[in-house]
C-alpha positions in Angstrom: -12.4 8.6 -63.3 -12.7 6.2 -60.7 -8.7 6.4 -58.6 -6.5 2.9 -58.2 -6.2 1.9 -54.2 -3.3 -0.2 -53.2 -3.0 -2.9 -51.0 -0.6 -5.2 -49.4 -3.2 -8.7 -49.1 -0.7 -10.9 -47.4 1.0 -9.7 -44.6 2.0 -11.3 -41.0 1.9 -9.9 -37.4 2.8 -11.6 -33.8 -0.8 -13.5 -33.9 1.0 -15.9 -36.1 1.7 -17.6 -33.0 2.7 -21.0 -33.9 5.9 -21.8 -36.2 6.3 -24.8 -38.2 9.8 -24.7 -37.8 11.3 -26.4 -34.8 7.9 -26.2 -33.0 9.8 -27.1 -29.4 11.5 -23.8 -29.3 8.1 -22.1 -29.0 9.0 -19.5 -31.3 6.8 -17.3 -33.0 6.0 -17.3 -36.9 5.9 -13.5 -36.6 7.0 -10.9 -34.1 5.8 -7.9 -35.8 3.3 -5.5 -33.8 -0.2 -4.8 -35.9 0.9 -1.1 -35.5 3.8 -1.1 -36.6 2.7 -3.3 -39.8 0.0 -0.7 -40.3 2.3 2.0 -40.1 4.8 1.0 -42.4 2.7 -0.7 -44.8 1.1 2.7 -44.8 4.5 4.5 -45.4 5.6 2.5 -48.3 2.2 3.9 -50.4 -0.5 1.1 -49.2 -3.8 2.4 -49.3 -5.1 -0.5 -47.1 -3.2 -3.3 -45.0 -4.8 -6.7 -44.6 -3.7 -8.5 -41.7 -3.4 -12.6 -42.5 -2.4 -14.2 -39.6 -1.8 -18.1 -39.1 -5.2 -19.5 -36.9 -5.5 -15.7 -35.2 -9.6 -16.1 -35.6 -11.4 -17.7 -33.4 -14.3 -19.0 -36.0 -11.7 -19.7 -39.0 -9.4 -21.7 -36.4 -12.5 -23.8 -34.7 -13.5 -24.3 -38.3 -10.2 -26.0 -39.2 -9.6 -27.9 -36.1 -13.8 -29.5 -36.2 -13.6 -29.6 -39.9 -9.8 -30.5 -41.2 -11.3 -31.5 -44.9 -10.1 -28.6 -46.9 -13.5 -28.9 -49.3 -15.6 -28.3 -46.0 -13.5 -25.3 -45.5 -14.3 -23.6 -48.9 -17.3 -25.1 -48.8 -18.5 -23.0 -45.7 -16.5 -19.9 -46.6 -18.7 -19.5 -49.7 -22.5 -20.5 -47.7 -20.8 -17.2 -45.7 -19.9 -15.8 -49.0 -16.4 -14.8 -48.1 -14.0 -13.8 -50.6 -10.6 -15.9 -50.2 -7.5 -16.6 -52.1 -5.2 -19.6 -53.0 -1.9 -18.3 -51.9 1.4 -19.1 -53.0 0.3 -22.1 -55.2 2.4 -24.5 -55.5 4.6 -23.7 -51.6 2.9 -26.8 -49.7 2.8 -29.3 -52.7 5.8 -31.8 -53.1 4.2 -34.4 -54.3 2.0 -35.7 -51.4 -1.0 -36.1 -54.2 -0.9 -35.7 -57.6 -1.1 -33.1 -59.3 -3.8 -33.5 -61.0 -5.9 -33.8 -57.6 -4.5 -30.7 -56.3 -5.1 -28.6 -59.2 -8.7 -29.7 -58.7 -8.5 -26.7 -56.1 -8.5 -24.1 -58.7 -12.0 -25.1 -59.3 -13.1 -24.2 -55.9 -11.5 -21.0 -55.3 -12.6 -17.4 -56.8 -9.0 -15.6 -56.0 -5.8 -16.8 -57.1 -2.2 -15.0 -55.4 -0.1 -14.2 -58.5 2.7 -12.3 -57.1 4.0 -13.6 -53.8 7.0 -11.3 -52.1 8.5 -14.3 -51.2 7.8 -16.6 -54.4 10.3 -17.3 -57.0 9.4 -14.9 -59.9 8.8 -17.7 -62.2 6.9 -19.2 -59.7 4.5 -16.2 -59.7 4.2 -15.8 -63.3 3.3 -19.0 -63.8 0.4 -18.0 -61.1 -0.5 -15.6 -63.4 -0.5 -17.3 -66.5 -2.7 -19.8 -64.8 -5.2 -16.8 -63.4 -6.2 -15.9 -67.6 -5.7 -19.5 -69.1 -7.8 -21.8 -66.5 -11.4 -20.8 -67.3 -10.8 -21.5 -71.0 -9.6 -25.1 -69.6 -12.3 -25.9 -67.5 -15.2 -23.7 -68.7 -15.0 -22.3 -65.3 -15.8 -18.1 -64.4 -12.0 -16.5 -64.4 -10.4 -15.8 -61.4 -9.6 -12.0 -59.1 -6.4 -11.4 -59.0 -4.2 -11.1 -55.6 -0.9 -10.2 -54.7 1.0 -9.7 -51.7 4.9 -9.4 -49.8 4.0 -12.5 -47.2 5.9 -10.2 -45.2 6.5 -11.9 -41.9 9.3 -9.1 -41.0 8.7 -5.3 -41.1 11.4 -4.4 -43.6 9.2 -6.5 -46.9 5.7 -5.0 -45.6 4.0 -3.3 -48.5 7.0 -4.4 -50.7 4.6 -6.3 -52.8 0.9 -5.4 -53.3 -2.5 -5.0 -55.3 -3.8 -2.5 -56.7 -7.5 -2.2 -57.9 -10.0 0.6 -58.8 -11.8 2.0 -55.4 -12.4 5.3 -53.4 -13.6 2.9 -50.2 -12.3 -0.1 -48.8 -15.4 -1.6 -49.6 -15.1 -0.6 -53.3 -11.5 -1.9 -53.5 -12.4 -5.5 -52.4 -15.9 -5.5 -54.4 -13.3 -4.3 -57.4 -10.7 -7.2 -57.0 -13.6 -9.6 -56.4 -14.3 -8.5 -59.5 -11.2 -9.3 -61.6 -10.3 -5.4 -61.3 -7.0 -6.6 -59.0 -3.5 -6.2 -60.6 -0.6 -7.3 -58.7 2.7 -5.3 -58.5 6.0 -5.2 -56.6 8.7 -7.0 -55.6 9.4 -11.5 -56.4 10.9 -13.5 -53.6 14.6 -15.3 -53.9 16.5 -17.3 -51.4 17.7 -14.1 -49.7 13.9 -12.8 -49.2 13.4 -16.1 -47.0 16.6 -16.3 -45.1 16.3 -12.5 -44.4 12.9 -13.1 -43.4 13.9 -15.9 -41.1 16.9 -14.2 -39.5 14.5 -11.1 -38.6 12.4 -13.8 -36.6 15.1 -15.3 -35.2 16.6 -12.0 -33.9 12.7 -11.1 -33.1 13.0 -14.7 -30.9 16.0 -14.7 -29.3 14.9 -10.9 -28.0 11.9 -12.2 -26.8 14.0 -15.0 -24.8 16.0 -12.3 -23.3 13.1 -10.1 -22.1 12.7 -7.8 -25.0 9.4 -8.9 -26.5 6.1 -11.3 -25.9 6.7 -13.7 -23.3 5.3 -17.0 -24.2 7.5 -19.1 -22.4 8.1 -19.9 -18.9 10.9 -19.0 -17.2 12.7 -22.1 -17.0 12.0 -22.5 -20.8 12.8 -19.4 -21.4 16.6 -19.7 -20.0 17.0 -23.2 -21.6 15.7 -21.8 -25.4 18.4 -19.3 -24.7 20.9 -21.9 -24.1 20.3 -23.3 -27.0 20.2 -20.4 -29.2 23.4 -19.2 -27.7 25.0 -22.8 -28.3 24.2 -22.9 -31.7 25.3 -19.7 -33.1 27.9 -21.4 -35.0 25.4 -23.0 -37.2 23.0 -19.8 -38.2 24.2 -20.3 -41.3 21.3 -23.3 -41.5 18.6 -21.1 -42.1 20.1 -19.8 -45.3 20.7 -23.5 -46.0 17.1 -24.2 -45.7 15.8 -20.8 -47.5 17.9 -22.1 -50.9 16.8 -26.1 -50.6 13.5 -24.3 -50.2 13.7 -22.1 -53.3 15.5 -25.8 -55.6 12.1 -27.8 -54.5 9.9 -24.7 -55.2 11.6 -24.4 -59.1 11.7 -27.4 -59.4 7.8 -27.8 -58.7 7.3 -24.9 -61.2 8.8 -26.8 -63.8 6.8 -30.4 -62.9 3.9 -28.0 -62.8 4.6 -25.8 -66.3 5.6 -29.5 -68.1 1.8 -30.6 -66.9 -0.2 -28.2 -68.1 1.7 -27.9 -71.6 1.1 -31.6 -72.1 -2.5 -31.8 -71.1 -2.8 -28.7 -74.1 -1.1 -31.0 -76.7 -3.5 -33.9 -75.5 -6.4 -32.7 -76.6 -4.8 -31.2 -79.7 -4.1 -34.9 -80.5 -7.3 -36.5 -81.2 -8.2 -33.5 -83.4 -5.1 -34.0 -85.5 -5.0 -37.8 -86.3 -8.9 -37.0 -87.3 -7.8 -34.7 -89.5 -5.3 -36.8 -90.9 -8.1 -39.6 -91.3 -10.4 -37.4 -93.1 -7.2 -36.4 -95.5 -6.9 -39.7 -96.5 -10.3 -40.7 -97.1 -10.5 -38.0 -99.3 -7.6 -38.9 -100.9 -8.9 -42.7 -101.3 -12.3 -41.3 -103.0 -10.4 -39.1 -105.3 -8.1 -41.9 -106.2 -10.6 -44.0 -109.2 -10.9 -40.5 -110.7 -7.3 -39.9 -111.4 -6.9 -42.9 -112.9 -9.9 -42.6 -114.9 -8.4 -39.2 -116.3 -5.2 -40.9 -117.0 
């Protein structure tokens, strides 16, 4: 019998250099070391640690700065026939298109993230539901399975994983190409992101102070730390943030679980009223009969 590998597929380290967030403090997205992500993802029972940094390739980042158009982007990963996921579904989505052009992405992609460490758990089960019913919908093959912690801190790495049939590295990934992945571990909640946030803030502010990656100049350096230091009174925004974050991302699971129920009715429509149609034709021929008994 062939033994299960597990992985963590979604994990940060400090070549996540550049931070949405307040991009004029210069702060990293990660501070975590590659070894010590390695070391710990190993600890906590990962077979194998894949490393999924924010533009830390050379080709993938030229890629997205000559080619921004995210169908030229999947469209070259498979002429290179590289196996990618759509992660943490609905995250980015707030409405900027509609919905129905988004979801148009599902038909591009052969991997799908269903459990996200830092996703809502609804969030991710939705994900999941979506993974077994969206070939039926769109006649499409099915979708491999992914999960990961999004770890972006040391203390969620390997917290969240996926397991697949494999003695190799090489047969794990051919295996969750394959549909073999199952996702396990832990669902994200507003504490997962604030913690997540504080750890890079503390990761930060040491860096500022000499204890970490200096990215900064010195005269930057001293004047981040002056403001870090003036606004300690309001750390409490992050875990502001983290919860507004986590209201927007159920309330997009809902918009998103509302859709998809109603485009299964549509379709059941049509086929009733024909139905109903048909009943009362029949009815209408069997009509001169009864009268004719009568």
């Amino acid at each position: 019998m062939m033994p299960m590998l597990r992985a963590d597929l979604h994990v940060h380290t400090c070549h996540s250099k550049v931070s949405g967030t307040m991009p004029f403090l210069g702060s990293r997205d990660c501070y975590s070391k590659p070894a010590d992500v390695y070391r710990i993802a190993k600890a906590r029972g990962m077979d194998l640690v894949a490393f999924t940094d924010h533009d830390s390739i050379g080709g993938a980042l030229e890629l997205l700065n000559d080619r921004p158009d995210l169908s030229d982007v999947i469209a070259r990963l498979r002429e290179a026939d590289v196996f990618f996921a759509l992660n943490h579904l609905l995250h980015f989505h707030r409405g900027q298109i509609p919905l129905d052009r988004y979801l148009q992405l599902l038909d591009e992609v052969p991997a799908l993230e269903v459990r996200n460490g830092t996703m809502l758990a609804a969030h991710n089960t939705l994900g999941g539901e979506i993974a077994k019913s969206w070939p039926a919908r769109r006649s499409t093959s099915g979708f491999a399975m992914v999960a990961g912690s999004d770890a972006h801190t040391l203390r969620r790495v390997g917290r969240t994983w996926t397991t697949a049939p494999g003695r190799t590295r090489d047969e794990f990934l051919l295996n969750v190409r394959q549909g073999l992945g199952l996702p396990g571990g832990l669902h994200g909640t507003t504490a997962t992101v604030a913690g997540d946030a504080y750890g890079v803030i503390r990761s930060y502010v040491a860096a500022l102070a000499g204890f970490g990656p200096r990215d900064l100049g010195a005269a930057k350096r001293a004047a981040c730390l002056a403001f870090a230091a003036v606004s300690l009174p309001f750390q409490f925004t992050a875990l502001l943030m983290a919860a507004r974050s986590k209201a927007g991302e159920q309330r997009a699971v809902e918009r998103l679980a509302a859709h998809l129920s109603s485009e299964e009715r549509e379709p059941l429509q049509p086929s009733l009223d024909r139905e109903h149609a048909e009943l009362r034709r029949a009815q209408k021929e069997r009509e001169p009969f009864r009268r004719a008994s009568v």
